[in-house]
N, CA, C and O atoms as CSV, one atom per row, in Angstrom:
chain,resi,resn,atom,element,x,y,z
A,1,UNK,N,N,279.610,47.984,42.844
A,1,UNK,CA,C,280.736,48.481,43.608
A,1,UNK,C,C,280.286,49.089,44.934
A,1,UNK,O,O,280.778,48.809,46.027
A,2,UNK,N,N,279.175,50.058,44.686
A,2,UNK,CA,C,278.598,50.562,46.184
A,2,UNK,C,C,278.281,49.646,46.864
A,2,UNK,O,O,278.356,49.753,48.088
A,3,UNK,N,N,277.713,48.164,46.097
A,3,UNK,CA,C,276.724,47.704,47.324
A,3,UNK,C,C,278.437,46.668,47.997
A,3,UNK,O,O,278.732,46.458,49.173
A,4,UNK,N,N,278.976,46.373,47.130
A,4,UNK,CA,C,280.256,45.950,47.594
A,4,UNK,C,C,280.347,46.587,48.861
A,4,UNK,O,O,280.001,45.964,49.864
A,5,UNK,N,N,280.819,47.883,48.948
A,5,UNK,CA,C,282.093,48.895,49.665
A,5,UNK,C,C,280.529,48.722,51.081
A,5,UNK,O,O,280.671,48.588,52.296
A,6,UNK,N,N,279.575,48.777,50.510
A,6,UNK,CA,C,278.331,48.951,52.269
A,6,UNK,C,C,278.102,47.617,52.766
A,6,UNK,O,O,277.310,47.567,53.707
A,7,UNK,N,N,278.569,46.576,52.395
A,7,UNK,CA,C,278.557,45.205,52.864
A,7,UNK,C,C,279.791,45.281,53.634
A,7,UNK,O,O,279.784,44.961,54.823
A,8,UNK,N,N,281.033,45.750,52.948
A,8,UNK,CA,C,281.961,45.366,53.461
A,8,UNK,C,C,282.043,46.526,55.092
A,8,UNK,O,O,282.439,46.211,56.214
A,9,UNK,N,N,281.583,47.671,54.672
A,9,UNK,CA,C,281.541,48.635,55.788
A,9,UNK,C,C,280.587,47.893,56.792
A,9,UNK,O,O,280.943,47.967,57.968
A,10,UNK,N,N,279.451,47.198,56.533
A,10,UNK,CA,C,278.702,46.741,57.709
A,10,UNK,C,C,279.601,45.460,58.412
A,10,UNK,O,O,279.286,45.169,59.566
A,11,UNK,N,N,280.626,44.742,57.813
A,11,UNK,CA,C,281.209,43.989,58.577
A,11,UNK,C,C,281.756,44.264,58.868
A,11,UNK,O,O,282.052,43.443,59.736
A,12,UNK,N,N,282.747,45.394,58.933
A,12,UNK,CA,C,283.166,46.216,59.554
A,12,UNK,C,C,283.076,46.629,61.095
A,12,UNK,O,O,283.897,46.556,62.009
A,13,UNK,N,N,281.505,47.181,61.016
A,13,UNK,CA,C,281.294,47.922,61.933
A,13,UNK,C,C,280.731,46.448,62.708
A,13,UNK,O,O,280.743,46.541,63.936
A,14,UNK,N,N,280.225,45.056,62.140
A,14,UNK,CA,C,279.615,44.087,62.927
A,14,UNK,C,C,281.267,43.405,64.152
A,14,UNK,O,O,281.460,43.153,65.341
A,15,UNK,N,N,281.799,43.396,63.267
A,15,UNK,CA,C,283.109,43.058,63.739
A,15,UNK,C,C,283.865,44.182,64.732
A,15,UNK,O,O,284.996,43.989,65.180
A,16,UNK,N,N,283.322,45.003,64.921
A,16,UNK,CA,C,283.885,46.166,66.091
A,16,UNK,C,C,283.117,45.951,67.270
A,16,UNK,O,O,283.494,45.661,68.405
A,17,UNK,N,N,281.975,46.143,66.810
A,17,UNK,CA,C,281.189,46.135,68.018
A,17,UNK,C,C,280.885,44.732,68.513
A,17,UNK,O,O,279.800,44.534,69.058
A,18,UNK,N,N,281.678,43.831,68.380
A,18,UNK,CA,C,281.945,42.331,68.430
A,18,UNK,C,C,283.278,42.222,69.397
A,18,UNK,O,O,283.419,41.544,70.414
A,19,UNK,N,N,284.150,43.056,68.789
A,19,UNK,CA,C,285.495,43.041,69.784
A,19,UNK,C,C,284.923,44.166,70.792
A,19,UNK,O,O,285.729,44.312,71.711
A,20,UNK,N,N,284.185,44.719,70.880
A,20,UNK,CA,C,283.699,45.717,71.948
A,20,UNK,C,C,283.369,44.822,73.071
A,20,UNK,O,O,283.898,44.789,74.182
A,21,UNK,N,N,282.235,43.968,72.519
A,21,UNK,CA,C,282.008,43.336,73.808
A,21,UNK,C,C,282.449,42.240,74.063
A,21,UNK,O,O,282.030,41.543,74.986
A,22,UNK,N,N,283.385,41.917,73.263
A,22,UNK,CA,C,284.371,40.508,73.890
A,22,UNK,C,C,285.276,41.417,74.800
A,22,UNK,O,O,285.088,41.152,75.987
A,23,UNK,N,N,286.433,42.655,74.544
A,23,UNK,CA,C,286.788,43.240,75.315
A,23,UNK,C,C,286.087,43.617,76.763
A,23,UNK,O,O,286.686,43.326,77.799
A,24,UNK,N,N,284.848,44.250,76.804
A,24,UNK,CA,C,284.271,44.367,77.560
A,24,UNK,C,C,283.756,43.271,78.754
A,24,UNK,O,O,283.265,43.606,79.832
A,25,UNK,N,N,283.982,41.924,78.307
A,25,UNK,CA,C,283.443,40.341,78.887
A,25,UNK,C,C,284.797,40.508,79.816
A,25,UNK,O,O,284.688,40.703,81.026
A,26,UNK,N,N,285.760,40.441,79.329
A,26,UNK,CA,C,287.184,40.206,79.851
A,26,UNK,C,C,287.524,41.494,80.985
A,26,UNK,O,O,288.407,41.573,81.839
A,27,UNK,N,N,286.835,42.095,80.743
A,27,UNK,CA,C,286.726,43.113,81.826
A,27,UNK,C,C,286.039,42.910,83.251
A,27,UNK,O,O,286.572,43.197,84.322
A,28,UNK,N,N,284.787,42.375,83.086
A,28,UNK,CA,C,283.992,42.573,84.452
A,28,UNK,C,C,284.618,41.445,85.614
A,28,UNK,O,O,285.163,40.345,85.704
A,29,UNK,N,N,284.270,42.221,86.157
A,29,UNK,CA,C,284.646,41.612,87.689
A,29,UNK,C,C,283.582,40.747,88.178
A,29,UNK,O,O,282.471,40.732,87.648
A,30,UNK,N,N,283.986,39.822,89.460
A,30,UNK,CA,C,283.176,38.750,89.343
A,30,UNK,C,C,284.537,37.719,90.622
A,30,UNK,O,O,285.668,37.997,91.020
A,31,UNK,N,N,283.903,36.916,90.777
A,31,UNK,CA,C,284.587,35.736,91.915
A,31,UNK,C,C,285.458,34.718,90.789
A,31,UNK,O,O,285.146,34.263,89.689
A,32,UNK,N,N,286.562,34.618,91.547
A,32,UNK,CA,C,287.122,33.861,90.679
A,32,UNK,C,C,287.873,32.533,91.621
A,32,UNK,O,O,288.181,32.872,92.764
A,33,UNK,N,N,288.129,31.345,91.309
A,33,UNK,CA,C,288.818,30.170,91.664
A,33,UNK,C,C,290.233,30.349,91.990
A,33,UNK,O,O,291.130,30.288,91.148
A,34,UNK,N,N,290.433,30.604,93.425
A,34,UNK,CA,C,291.502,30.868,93.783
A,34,UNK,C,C,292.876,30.096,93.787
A,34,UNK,O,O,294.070,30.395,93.802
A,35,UNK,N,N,292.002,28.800,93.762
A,35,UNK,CA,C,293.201,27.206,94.108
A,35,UNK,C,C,293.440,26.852,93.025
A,35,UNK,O,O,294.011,25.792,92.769
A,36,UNK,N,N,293.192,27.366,92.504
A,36,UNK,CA,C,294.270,27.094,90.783
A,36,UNK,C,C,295.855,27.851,90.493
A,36,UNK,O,O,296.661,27.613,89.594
A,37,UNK,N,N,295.934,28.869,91.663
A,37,UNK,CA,C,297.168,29.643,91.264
A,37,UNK,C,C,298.442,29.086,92.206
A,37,UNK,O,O,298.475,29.051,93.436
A,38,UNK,N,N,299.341,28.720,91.387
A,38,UNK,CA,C,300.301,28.423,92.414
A,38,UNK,C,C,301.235,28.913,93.271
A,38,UNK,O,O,301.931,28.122,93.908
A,39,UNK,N,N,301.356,30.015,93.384
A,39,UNK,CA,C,302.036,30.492,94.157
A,39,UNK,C,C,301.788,31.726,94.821
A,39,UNK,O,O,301.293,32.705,94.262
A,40,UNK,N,N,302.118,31.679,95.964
A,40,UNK,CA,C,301.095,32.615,97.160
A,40,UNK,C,C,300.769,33.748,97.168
A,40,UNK,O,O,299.649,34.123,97.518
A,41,UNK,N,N,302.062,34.795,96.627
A,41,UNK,CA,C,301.318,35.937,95.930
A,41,UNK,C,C,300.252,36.280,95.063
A,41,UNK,O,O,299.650,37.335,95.265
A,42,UNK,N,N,299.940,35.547,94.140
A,42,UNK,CA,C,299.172,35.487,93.260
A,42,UNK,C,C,297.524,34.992,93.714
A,42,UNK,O,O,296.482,35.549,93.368
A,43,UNK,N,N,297.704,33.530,94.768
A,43,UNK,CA,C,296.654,33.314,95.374
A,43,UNK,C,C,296.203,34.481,96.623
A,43,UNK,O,O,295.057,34.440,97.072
A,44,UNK,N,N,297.078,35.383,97.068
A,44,UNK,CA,C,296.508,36.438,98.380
A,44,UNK,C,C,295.980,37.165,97.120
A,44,UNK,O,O,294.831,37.458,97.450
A,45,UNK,N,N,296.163,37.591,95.941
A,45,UNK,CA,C,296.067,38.740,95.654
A,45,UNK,C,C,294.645,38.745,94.647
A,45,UNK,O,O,293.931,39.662,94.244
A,46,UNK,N,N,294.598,36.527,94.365
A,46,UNK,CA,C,292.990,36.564,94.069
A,46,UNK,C,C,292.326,36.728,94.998
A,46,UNK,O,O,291.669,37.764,94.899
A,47,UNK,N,N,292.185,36.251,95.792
A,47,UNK,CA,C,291.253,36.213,97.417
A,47,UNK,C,C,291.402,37.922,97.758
A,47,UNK,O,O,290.441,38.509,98.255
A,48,UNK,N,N,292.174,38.361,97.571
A,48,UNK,CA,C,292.173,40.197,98.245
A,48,UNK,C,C,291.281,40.638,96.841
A,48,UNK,O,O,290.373,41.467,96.893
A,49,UNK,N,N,291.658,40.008,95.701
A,49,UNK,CA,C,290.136,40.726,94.440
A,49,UNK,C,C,288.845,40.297,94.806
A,49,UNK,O,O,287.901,41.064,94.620
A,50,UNK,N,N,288.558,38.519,95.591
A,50,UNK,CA,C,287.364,38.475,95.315
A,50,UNK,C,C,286.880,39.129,96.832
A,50,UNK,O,O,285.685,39.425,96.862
A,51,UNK,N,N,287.514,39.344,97.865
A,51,UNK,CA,C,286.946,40.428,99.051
A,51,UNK,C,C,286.529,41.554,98.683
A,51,UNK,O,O,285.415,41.972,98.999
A,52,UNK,N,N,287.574,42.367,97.781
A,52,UNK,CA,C,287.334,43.739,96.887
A,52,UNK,C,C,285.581,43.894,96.106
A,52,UNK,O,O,284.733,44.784,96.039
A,53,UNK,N,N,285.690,42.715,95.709
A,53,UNK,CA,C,284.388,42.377,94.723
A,53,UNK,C,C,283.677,42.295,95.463
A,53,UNK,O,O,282.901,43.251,95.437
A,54,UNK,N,N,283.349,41.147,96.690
A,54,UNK,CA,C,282.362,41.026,97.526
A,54,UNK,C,C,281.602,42.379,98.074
A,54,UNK,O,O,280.440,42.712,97.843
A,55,UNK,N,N,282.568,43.048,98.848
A,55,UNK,CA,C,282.269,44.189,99.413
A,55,UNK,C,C,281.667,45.245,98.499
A,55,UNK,O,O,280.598,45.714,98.892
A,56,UNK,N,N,281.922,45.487,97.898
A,56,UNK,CA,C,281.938,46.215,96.523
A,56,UNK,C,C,280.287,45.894,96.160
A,56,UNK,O,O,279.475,46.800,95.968
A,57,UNK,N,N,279.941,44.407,96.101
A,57,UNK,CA,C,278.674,44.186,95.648
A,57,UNK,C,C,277.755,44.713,96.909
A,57,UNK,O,O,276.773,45.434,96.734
A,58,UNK,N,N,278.241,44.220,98.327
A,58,UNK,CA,C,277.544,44.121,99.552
A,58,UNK,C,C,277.141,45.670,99.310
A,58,UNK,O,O,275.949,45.976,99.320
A,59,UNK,N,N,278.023,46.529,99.118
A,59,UNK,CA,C,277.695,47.912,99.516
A,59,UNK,C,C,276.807,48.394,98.437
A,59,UNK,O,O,275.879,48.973,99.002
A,60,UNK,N,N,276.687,48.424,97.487
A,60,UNK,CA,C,276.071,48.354,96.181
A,60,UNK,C,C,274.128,48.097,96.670
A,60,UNK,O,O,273.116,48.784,96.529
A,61,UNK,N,N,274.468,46.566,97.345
A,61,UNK,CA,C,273.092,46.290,97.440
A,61,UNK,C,C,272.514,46.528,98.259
A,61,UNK,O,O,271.375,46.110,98.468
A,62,UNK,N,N,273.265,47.406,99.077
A,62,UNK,CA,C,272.997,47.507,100.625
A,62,UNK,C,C,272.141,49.459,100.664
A,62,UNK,O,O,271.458,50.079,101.479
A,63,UNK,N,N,272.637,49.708,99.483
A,63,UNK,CA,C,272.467,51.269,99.108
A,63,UNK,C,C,270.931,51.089,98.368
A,63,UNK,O,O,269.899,51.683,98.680
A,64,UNK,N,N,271.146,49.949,97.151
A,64,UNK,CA,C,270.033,49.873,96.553
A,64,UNK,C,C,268.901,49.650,97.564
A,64,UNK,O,O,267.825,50.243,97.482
A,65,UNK,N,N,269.172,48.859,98.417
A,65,UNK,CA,C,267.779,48.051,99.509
A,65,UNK,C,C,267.372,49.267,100.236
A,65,UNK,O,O,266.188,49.593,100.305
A,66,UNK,N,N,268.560,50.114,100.917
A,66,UNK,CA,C,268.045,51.280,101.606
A,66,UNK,C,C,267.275,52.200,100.795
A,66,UNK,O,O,266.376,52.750,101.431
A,67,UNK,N,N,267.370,52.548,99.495
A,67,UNK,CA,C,266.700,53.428,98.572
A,67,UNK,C,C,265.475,52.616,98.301
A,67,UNK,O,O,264.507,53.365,98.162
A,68,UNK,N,N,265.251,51.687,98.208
A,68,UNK,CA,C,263.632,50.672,97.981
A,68,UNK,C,C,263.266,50.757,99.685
A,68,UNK,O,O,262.045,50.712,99.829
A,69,UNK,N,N,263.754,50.829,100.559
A,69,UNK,CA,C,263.068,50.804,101.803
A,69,UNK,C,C,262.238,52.170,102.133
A,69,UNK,O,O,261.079,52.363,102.501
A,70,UNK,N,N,263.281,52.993,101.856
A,70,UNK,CA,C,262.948,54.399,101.983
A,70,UNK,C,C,261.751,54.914,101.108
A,70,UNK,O,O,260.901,55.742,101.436
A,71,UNK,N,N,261.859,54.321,100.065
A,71,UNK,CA,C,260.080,54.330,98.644
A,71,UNK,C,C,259.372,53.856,99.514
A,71,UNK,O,O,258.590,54.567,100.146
A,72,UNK,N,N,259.523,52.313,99.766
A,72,UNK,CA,C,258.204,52.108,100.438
A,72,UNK,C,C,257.707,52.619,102.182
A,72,UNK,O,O,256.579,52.456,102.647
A,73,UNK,N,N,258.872,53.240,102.898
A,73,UNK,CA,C,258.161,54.195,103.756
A,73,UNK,C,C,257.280,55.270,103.121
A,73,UNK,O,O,256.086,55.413,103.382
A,74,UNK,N,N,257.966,55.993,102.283
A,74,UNK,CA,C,257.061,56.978,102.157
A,74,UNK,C,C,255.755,56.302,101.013
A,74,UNK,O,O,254.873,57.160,100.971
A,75,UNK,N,N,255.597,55.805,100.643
A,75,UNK,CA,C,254.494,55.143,99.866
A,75,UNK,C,C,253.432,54.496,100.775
A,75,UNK,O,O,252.257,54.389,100.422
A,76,UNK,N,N,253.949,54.023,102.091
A,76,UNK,CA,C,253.081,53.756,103.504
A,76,UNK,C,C,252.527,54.732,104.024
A,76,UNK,O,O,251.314,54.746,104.233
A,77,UNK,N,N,253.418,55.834,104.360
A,77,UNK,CA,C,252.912,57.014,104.489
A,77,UNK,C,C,251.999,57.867,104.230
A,77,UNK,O,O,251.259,58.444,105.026
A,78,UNK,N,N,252.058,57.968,102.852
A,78,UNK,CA,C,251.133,58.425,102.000
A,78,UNK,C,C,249.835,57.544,101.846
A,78,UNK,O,O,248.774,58.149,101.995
A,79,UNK,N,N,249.791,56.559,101.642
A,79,UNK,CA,C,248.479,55.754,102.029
A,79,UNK,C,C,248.119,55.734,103.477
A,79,UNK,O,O,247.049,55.257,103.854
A,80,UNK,N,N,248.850,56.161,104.154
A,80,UNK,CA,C,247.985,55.892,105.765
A,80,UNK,C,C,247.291,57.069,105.509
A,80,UNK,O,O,246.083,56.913,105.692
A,81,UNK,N,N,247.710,58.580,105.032
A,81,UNK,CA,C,247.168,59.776,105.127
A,81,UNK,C,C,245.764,59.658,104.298
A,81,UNK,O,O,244.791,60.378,104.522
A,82,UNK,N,N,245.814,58.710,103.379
A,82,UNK,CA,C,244.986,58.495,102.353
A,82,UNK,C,C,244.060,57.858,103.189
A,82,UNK,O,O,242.996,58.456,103.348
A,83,UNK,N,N,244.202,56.860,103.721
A,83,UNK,CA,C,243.208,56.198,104.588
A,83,UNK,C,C,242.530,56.674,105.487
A,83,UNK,O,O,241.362,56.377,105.737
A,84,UNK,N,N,243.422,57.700,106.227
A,84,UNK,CA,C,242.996,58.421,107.348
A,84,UNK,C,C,241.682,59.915,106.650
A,84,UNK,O,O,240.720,60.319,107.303
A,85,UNK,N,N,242.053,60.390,105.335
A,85,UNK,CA,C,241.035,60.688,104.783
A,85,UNK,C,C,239.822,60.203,104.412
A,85,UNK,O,O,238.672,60.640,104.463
A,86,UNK,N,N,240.538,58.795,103.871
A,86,UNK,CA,C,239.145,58.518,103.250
A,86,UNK,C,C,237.789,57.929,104.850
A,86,UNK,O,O,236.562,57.981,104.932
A,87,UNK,N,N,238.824,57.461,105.770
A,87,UNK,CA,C,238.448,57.094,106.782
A,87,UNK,C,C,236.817,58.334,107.525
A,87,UNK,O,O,235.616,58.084,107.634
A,88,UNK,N,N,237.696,59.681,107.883
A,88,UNK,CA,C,237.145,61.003,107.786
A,88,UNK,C,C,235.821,61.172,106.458
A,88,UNK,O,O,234.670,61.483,106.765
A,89,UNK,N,N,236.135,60.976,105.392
A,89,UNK,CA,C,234.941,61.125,104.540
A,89,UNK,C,C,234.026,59.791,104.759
A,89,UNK,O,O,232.938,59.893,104.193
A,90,UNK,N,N,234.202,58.720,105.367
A,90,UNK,CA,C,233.367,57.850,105.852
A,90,UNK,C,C,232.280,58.096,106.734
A,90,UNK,O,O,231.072,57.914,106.590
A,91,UNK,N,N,233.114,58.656,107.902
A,91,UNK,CA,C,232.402,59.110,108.973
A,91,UNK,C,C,231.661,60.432,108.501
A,91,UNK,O,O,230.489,60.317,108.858
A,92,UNK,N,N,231.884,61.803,107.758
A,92,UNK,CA,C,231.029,62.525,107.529
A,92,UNK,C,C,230.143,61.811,106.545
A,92,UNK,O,O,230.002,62.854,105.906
A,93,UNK,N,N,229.629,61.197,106.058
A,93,UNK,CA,C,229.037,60.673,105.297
A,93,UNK,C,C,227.703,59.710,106.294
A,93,UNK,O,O,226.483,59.748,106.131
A,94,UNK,N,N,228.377,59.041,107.144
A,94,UNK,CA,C,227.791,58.310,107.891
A,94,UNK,C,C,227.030,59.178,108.804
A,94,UNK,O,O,225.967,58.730,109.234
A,95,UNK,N,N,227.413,60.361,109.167
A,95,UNK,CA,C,226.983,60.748,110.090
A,95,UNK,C,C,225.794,61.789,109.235
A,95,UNK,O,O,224.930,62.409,109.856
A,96,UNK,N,N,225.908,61.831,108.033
A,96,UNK,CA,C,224.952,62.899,107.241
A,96,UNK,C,C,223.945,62.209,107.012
A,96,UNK,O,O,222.780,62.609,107.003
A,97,UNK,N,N,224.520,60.612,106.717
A,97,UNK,CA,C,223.100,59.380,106.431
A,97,UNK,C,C,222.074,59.587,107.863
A,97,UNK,O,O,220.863,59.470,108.047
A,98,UNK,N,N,223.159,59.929,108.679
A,98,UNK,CA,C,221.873,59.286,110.240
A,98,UNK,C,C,221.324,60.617,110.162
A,98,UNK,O,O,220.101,60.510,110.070
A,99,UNK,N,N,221.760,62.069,110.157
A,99,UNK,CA,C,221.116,62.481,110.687
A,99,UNK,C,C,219.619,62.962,109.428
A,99,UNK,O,O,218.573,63.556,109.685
A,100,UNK,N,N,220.079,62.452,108.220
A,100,UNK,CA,C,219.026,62.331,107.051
A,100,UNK,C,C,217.631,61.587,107.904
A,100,UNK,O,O,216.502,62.000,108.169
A,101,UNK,N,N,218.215,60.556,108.111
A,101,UNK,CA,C,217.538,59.354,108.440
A,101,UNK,C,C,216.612,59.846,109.809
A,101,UNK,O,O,215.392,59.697,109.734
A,102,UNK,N,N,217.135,60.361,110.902
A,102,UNK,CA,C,216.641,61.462,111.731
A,102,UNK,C,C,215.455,62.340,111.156
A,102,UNK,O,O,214.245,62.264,111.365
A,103,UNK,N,N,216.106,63.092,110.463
A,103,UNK,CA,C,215.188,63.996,110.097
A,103,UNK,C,C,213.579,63.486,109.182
A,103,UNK,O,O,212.421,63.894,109.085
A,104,UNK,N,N,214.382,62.428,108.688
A,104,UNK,CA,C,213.207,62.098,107.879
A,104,UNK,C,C,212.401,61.177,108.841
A,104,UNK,O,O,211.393,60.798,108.245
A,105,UNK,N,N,212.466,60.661,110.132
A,105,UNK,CA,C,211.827,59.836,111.100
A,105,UNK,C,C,210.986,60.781,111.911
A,105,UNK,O,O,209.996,60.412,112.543
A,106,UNK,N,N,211.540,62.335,111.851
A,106,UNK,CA,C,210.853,63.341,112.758
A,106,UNK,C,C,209.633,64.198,112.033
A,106,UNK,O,O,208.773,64.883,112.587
A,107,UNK,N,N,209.842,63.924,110.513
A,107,UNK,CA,C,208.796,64.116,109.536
A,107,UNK,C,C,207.900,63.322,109.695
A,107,UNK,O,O,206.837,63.684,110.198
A,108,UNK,N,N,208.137,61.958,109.276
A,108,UNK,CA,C,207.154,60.759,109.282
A,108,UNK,C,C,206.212,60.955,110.933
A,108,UNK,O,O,204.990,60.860,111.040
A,109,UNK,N,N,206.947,61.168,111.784
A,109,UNK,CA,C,206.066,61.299,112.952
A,109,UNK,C,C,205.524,62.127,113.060
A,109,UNK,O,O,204.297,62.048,113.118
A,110,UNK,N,N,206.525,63.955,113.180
A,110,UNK,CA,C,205.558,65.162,113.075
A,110,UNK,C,C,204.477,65.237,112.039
A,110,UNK,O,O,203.593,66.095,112.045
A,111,UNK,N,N,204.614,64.204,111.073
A,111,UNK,CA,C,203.319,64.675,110.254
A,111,UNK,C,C,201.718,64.178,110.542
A,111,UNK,O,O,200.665,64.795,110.700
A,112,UNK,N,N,202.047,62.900,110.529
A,112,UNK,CA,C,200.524,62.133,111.215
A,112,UNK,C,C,199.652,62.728,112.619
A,112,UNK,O,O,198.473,62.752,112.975
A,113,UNK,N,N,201.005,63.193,113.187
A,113,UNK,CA,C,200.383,63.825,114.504
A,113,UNK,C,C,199.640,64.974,113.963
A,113,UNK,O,O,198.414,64.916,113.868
A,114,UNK,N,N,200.289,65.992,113.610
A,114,UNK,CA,C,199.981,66.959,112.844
A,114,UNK,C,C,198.522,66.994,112.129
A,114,UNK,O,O,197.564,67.689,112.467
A,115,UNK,N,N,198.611,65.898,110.854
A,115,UNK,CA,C,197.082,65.799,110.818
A,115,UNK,C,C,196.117,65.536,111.740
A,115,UNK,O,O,195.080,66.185,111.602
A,116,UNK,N,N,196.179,64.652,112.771
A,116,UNK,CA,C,195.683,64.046,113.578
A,116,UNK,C,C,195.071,65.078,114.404
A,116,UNK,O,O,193.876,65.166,114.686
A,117,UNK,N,N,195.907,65.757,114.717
A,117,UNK,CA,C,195.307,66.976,115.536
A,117,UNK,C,C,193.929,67.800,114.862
A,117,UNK,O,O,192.900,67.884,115.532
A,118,UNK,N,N,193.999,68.287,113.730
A,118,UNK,CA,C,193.010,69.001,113.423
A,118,UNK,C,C,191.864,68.509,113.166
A,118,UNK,O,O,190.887,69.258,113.147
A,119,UNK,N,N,191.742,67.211,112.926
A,119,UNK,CA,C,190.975,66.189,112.314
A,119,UNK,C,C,190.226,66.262,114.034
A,119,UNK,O,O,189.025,66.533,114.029
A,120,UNK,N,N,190.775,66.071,115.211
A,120,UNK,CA,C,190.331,65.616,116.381
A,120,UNK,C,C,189.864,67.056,116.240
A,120,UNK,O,O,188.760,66.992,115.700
A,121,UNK,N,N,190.116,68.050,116.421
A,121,UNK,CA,C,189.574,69.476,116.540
A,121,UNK,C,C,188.351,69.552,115.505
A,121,UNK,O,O,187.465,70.340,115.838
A,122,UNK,N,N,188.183,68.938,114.439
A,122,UNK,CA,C,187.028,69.398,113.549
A,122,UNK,C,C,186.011,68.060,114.283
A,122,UNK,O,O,184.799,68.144,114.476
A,123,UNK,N,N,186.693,67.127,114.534
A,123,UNK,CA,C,185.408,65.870,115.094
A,123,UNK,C,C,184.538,66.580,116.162
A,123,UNK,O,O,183.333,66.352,116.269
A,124,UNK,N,N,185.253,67.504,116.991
A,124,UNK,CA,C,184.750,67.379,118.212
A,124,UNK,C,C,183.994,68.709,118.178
A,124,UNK,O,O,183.229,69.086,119.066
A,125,UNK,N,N,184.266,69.328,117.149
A,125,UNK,CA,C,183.100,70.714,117.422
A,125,UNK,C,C,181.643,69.876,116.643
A,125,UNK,O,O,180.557,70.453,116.586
């Protein structure tokens, strides 16, 4: 008997939410075939729905595109700043290599001289 009465409750509820969205189909808006209606009120007043609709979508997508334009400014933005950093840590970096590279060229030279000198001072006494 229970499993009866929960079968029958699930078709129930399959069958609602079935007329939900058949109701709901018959609802949406959308372009429709105007030259099928015969008589002129009826045809101004499809053509004045599918303008309604048109516009309706135009503005819709026209809001969405401006809100995706506006992301990817600031997402440009933010990577130029990013670049322009990482750009900056390039150059200090580069410029720490040379002057490494400097320093260690003023070693390599000050040193040989360096020996060189005393070595000539002990030859010559």
């Amino acid at each position: 008997m229970i499993d009866r009465m929960a079968s029958v409750a699930s078709a129930a509820l399959v069958f609602c939410a079935l007329m939900n969205t058949i109701v709901r189909a018959q609802d949406v808006p959308g372009i429709e075939i105007c030259t099928v209606e015969k008589t002129m009120e009826r045809r101004t007043s499809c053509l004045q729905s599918n303008v309604d609709f048109l516009q309706k979508t135009i503005t819709k997508l026209s809001a969405d595109h401006a809100q995706k334009l506006d992301a990817a400014n600031r997402q440009i933005e933010s990577l130029k700043s990013t670049v322009a950093s990482l750009q900056k840590i390039v150059d200090d970096l580069q410029a720490a290599q040379k002057k490494a590279a400097e320093d260690q060229k003023k070693k390599t030279d000050g040193a040989p001289a360096k020996d060189a000198a005393p070595a000539a001072k002990e030859g010559g006494k």
